[in-house]
C-alpha positions as CSV (number, residue, x, y, z in Angstrom):
1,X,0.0,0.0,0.0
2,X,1.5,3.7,-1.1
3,X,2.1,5.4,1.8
4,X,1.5,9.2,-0.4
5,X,-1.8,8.3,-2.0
6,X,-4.5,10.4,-1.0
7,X,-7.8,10.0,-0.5
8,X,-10.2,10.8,-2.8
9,X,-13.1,11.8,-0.4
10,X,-10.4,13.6,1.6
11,X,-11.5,17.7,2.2
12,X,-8.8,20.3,1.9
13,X,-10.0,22.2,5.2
14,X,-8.8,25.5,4.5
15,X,-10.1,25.2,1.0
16,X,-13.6,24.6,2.0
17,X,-13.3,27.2,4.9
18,X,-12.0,29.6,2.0
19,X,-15.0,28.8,-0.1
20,X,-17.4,29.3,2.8
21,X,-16.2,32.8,3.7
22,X,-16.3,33.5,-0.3
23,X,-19.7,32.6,-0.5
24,X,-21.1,33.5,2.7
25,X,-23.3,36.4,3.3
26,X,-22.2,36.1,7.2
27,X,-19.6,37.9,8.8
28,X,-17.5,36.8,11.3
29,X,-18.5,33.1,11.8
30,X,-14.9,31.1,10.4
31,X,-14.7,29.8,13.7
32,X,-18.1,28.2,14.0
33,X,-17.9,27.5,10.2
34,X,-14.9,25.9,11.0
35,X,-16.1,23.7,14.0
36,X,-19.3,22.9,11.8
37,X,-17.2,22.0,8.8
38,X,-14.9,19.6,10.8
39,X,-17.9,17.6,12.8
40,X,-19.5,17.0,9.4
41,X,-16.2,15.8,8.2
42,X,-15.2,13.5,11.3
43,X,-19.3,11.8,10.3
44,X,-21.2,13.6,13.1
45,X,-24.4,14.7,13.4
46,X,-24.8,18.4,14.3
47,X,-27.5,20.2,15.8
48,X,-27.2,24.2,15.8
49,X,-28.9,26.2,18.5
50,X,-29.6,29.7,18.7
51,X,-31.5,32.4,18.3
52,X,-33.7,33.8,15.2
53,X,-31.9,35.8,13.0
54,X,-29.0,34.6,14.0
55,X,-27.7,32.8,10.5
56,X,-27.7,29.1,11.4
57,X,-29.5,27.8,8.5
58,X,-27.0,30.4,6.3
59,X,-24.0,29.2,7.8
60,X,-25.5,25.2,7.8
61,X,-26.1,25.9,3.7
62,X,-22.5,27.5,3.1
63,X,-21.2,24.4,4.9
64,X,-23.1,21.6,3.5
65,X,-22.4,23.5,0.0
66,X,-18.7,23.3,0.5
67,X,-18.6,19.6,0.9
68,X,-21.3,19.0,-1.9
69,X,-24.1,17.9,0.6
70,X,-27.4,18.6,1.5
71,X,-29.0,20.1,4.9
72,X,-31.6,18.6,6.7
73,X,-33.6,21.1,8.4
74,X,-35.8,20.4,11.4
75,X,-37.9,23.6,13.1
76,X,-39.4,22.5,16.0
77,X,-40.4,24.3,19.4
78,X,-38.2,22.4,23.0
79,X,-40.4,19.7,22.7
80,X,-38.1,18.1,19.8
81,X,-34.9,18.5,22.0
């Protein structure tokens, strides 16, 4: 096994992170876009909290658009959490 092949379904962090602040209509989020971007990557789930207004569906959409995936969006009231 070649120790210097990569991996196709690797992600170039800073790439994608570049690509999200690009195309992002949010200012000031590269460290939760970051954190975001890196859970998705590592195969986790991620659940994003806050309040309305605050661009968590933007910033979930920039992300997901980075990698080539889709968002799954769930609006519920505290009875879903």
């Amino acid at each position: 096994m070649a120790k210097n092949k990569k991996n196709n379904n690797a992600v170039d962090l800073s790439s994608a992170l570049g690509s999200i602040q690009k195309n992002s209509e949010l200012i000031g989020r590269r460290k939760e876009s970051e954190i975001l971007l890196r859970a998705i990557i590592a195969g986790r789930s991620v659940l994003i909290e806050g309040p309305v207004g605050a661009g968590k569906t933007l910033m979930a959409k920039n992300v997901a658009n980075a990698l080539k995936r889709t968002v799954v969006r769930i609006d519920g009231d505290h009875r879903f959490t």
